[in-house]
MIKOLDO-411186 format. One line per field, with one value per residue (C-alpha): x negated, y, z negated; residue in one letter. Coordinates in Angstrom, 2 decimals, decimal comma, m for minus. Each point is the difference from the previous one (the first is absolute). Layout:
x <- (X|...)
y <- (Y|...)
z <- (Z|...)
resn <- (A|...)
REM end
This chain:
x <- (m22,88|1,52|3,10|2,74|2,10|3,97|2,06|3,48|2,34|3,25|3,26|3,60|2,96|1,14|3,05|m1,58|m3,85|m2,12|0,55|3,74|m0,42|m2,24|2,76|2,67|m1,78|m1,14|3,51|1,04|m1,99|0,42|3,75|m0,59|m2,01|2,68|2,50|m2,30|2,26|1,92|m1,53|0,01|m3,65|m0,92|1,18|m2,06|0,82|m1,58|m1,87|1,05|m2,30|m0,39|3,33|m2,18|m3,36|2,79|1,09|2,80|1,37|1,93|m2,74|m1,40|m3,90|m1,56|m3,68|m1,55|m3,89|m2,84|m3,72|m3,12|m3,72|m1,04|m3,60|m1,71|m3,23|m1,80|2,54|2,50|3,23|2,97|3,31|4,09|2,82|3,30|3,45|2,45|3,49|2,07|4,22|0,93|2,90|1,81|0,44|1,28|3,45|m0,67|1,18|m2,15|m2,09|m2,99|0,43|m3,01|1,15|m3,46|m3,66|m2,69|m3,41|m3,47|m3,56|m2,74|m3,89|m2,95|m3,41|m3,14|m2,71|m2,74|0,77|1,37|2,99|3,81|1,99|3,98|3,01|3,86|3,18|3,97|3,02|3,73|1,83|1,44|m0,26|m2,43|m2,34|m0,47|1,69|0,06|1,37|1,88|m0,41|m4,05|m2,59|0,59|m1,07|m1,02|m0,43|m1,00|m3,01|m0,62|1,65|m0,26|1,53|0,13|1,53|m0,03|m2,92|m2,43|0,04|m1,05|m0,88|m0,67|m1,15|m2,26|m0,88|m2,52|m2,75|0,69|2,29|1,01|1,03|0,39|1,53|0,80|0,48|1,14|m2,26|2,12|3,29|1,76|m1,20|2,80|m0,90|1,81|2,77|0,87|m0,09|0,79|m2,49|0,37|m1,79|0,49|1,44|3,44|1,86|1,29|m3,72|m0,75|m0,17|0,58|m3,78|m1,82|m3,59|m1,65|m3,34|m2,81|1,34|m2,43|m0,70|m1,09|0,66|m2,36|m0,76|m1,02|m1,72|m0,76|m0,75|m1,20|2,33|m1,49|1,60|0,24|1,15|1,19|2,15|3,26|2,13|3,85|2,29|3,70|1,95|3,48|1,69|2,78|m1,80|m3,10|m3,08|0,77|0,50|m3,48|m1,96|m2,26|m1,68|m1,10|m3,02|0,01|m2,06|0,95|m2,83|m0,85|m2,59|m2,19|0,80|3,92|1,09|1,83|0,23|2,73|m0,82|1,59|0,96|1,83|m1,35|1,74|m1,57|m2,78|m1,46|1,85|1,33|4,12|0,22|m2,44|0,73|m1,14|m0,74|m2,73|0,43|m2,45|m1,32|2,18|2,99|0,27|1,78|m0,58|2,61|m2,15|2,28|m0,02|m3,18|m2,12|m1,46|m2,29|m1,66|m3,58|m2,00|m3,35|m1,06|1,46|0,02|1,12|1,75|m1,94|3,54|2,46|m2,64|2,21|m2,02|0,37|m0,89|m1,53|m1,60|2,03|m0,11|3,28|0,96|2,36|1,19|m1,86|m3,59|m1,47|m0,96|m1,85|1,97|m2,44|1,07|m2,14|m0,81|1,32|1,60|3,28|2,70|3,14|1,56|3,94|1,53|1,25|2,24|0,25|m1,00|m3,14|m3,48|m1,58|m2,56|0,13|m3,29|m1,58|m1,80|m1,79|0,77|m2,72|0,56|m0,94|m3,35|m0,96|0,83|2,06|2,88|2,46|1,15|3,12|1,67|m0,01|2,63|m0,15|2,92|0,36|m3,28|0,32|3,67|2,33|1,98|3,51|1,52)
y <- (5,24|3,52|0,49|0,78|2,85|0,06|2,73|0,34|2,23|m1,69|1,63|m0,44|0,81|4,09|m1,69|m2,95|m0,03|m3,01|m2,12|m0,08|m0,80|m3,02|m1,00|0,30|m2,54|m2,49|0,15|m0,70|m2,67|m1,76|0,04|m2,00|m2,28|m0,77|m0,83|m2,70|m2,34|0,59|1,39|m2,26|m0,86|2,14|m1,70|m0,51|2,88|1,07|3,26|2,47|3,48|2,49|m0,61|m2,08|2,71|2,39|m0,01|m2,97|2,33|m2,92|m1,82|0,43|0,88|0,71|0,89|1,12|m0,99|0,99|m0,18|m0,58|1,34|1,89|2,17|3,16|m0,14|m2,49|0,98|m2,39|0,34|m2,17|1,51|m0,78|1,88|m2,04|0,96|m1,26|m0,09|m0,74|m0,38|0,98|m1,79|1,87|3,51|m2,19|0,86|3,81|2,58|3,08|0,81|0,42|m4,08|m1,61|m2,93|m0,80|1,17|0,17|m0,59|0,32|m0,74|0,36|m0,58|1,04|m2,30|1,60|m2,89|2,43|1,82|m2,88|1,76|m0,81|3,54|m0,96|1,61|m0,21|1,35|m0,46|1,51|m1,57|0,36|2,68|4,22|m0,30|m1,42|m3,01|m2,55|m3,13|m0,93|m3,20|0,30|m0,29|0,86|3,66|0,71|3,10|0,53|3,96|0,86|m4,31|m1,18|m3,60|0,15|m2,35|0,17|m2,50|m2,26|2,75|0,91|3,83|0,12|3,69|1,02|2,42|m0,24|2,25|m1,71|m2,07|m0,06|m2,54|0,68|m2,99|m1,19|m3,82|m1,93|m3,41|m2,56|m3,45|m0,84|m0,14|m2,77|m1,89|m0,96|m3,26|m1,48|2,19|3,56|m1,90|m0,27|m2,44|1,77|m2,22|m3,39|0,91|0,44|3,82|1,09|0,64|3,19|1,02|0,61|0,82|1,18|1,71|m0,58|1,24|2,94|3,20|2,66|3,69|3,44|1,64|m0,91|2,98|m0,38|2,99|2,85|m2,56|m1,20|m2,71|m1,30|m3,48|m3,25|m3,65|m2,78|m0,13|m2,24|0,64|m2,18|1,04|m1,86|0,00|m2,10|m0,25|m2,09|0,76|m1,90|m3,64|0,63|m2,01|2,02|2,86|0,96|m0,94|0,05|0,96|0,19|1,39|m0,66|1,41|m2,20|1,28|m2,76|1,02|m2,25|0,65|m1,30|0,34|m1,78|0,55|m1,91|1,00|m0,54|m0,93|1,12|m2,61|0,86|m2,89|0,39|m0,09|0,38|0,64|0,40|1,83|m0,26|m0,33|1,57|m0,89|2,19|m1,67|0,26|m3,22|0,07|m1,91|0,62|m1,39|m1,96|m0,31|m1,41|1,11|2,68|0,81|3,02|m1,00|2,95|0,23|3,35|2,78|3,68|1,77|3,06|2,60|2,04|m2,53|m2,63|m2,05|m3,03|m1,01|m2,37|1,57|m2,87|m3,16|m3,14|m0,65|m3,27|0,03|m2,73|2,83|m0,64|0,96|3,63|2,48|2,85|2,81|3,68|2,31|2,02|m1,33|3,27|m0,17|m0,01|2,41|1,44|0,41|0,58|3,50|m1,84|m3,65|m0,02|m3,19|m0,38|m1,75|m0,57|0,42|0,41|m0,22|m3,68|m2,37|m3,53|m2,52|m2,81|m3,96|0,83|2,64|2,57|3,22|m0,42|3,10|2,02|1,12|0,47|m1,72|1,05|m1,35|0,73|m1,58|0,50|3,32|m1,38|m2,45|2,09|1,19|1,08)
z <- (m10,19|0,49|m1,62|2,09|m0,03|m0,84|1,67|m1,33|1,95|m0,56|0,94|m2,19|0,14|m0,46|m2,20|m1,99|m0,94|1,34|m2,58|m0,47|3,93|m0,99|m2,51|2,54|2,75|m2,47|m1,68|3,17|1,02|m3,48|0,55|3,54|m1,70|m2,66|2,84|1,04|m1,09|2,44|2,90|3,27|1,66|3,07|3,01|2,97|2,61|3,39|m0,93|2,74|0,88|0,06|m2,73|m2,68|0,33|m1,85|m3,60|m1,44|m3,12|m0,91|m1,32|m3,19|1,23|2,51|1,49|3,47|m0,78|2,36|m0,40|2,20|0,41|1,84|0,95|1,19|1,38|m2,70|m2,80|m0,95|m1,85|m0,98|m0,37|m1,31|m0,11|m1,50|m0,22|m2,65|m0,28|m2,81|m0,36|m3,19|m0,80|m2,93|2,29|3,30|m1,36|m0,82|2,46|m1,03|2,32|m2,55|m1,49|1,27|2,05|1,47|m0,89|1,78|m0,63|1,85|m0,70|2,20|m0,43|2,12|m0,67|1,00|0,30|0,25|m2,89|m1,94|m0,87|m0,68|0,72|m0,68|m0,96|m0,20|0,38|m1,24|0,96|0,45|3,03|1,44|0,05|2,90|m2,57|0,90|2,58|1,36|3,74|0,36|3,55|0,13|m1,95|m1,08|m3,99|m1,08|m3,60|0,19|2,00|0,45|2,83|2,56|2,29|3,27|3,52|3,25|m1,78|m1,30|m3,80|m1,28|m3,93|m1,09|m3,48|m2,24|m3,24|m2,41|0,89|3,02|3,46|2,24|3,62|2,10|3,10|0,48|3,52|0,14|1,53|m1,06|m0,68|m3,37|m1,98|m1,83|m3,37|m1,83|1,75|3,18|m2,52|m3,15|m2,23|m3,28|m2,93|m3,04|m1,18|0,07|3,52|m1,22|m0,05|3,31|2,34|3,86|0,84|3,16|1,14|2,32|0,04|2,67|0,34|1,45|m1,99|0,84|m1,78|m2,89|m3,33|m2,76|m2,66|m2,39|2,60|2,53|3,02|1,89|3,66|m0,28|2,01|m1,68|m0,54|m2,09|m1,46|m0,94|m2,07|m0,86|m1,95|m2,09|m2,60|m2,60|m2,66|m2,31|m0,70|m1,63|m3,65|m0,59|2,33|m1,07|3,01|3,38|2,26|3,57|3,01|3,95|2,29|3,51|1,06|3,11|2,25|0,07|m2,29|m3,39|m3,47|m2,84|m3,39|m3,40|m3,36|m2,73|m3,24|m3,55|m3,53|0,30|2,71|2,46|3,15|m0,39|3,64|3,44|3,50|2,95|3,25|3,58|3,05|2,40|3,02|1,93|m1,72|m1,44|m3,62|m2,95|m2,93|m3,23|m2,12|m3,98|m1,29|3,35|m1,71|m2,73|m2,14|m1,50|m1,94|1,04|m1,87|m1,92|m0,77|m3,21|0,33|m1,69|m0,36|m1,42|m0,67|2,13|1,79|3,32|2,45|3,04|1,37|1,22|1,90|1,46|1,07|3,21|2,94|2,33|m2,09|m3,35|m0,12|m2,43|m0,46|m1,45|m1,29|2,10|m3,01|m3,36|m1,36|1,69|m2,86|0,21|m3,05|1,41|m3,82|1,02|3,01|m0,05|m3,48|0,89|0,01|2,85|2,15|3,87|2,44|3,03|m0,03|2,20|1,91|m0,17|1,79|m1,41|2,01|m1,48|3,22|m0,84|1,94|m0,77|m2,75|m1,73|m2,93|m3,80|m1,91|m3,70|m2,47|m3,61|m1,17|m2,69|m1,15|1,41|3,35|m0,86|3,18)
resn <- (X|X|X|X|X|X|X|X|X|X|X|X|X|X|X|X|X|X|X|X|X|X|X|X|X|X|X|X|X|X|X|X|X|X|X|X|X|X|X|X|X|X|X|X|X|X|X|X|X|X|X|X|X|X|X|X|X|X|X|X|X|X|X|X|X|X|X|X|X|X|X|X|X|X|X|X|X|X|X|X|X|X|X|X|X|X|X|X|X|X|X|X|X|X|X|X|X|X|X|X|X|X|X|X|X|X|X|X|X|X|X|X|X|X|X|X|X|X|X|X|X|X|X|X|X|X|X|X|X|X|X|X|X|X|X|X|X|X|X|X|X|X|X|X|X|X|X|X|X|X|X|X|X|X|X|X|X|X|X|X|X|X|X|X|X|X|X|X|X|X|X|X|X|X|X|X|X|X|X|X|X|X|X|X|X|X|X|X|X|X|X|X|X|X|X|X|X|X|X|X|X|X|X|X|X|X|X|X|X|X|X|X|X|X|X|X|X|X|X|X|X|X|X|X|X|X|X|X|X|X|X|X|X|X|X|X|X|X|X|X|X|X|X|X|X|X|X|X|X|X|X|X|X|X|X|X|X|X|X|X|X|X|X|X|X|X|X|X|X|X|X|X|X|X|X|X|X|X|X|X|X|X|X|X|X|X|X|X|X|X|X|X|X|X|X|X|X|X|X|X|X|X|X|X|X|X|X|X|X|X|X|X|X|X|X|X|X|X|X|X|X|X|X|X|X|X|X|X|X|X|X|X|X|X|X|X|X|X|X|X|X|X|X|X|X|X|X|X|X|X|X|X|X|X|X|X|X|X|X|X|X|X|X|X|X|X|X|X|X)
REM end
């Protein structure tokens, strides 16, 4: 397996150097998590749009998440570009216009299958000075020369990195897809731990991808999730794994657990939408994570699994990393080591049925958000 490379090109703060930034969001975050006590659970709302594509600064974090595959001729690539955004709750009361109220934080990731390469980097900046921004009318984020943006149901991400550039346009071809209860989606045992969360999957992809000196015109499918809470992970949990799946009939799949330190699920969910529209909401219990293989990071000697069979009500699928060397390094931003890539649907028949996204956190140390 060829190693593959890390670009770093992460941008701070003219005033405060990256990590004091780091120091600032977590601090934040930490203090939201010690007021669980007496937070209130999320209550069920109607999400409105374009409204609920923008930014909700009043939550403690935040992410705009979109990935998909797409090709070129016989070349085949997976890509992700996520946005994070994080309240930091000791500067909400500061007036200067320099205290950093909310940070920002992108990573994208380019996989090319051919070459069996992972090209990924990151970026960090708070809010503000025409740095970076979030819209809480729609989806407008730029965090310096990254930007997705989105206007009357079509989606633009723009990015370039040392070694790697993503150029994409993104048409709707479904409605929004709902996840949990109407928007609200439960993410742990206790009622506070849940998130406003919605999809859209199926979406049609064109633009360029670069990679090294190389641009290549391509066409694809996408998925997008955004989603926004107040409370952290469950105390107990240490990671989770994820999977959004275009399949090629139409249809789309949303499976995930949360896992505690040994390895159990602490909580699963997800969801079906059929070609036809029809919804299934999986409850508690409807979904499960069972390791078929593993890889070993040769970089952090972190293992992962990269090969699954994932119980659902829709059917039992293998999910299978496309190439096995997808694991992003995000300690300069996010401060977590994880592993994300382009992966494979097999159906209970054997029959590749779509592909998507695996997203596996938890693994090299237990997530802090």
């Amino acid at each position: 397996m060829t190693r593959s490379k890390t670009t770093h090109q992460t941008s701070a703060s003219p005033v405060l150097a990256r990590r004091q930034l780091l120091q600032f969001g977590l601090s934040g975050l930490s203090g939201i998590a010690g007021l669980a006590s007496t937070a209130q659970a999320l209550p069920a709302k109607t999400l409105v749009f374009p409204r609920d594509r923008g930014s909700h600064p009043d939550f403690a974090t935040e992410w705009w998440y979109i990935t998909g595959q797409a090709t070129s001729g016989t070349r085949s690539f997976g890509f992700q570009l996520t946005f994070f955004r994080s309240r930091v709750l000791p500067t909400q009361g500061m007036s200067s216009k320099f205290a950093a109220k909310q940070l920002l934080f992108a990573h994208a990731a380019i996989t090319d299958v051919a070459g069996r390469k992972l090209w990924h980097d990151q970026r960090i900046a708070r809010d503000g000075f025409a740095v970076a921004s979030a819209s809480e009318d729609d989806t407008q984020i730029k965090l310096r020369d990254w930007s997705l943006t989105s206007q009357g149901g079509r989606y633009k991400a723009s990015l370039s990195a040392a070694d790697f550039a993503i150029n994409l346009q993104f048409s709707e071809t479904q409605t929004v897809l709902l996840q949990g209860r109407q928007g609200l989606s439960r993410k742990g045992p206790n009622a506070l731990q849940a998130s406003y969360y919605y999809s859209q999957p199926q979406l049609a992809a064109t633009g360029s991808l670069r990679v090294k000196a190389e641009t290549f015109a391509v066409t694809g499918k996408a998925w997008l999730d955004h989603e926004w809470s107040q409370e952290l992970l469950d105390p107990a949990a240490t990671g989770w794994d994820w999977i959004g799946m275009n399949l090629d009939d139409g249809s789309a799949l949303t499976a995930f657990r949360l896992r505690s330190k040994d390895g159990a699920a602490l909580w699963d969910g997800g969801s079906f939408r059929s070609a036809k529209n029809e919804l299934y909401t999986f409850s508690r219990g409807e979904v499960s994570f069972k390791p078929l293989r593993s890889w070993t990071s040769p970089l952090t000697q972190t293992s992962y699994p990269v090969e699954w069979l994932v119980r659902t009500p829709a059917d039992f699928y293998t999910v299978r990393a496309v190439i096995d060397n997808q694991e992003l390094d995000s300690r300069q931003s996010t401060g977590a080591i994880y592993w994300e890539g382009l992966s494979e649907l097999i159906d209970s028949n054997g029959k590749k049925v779509g592909s998507g996204y695996l997203e596996m956190t938890g693994y090299a140390a237990p997530l802090r958000m």
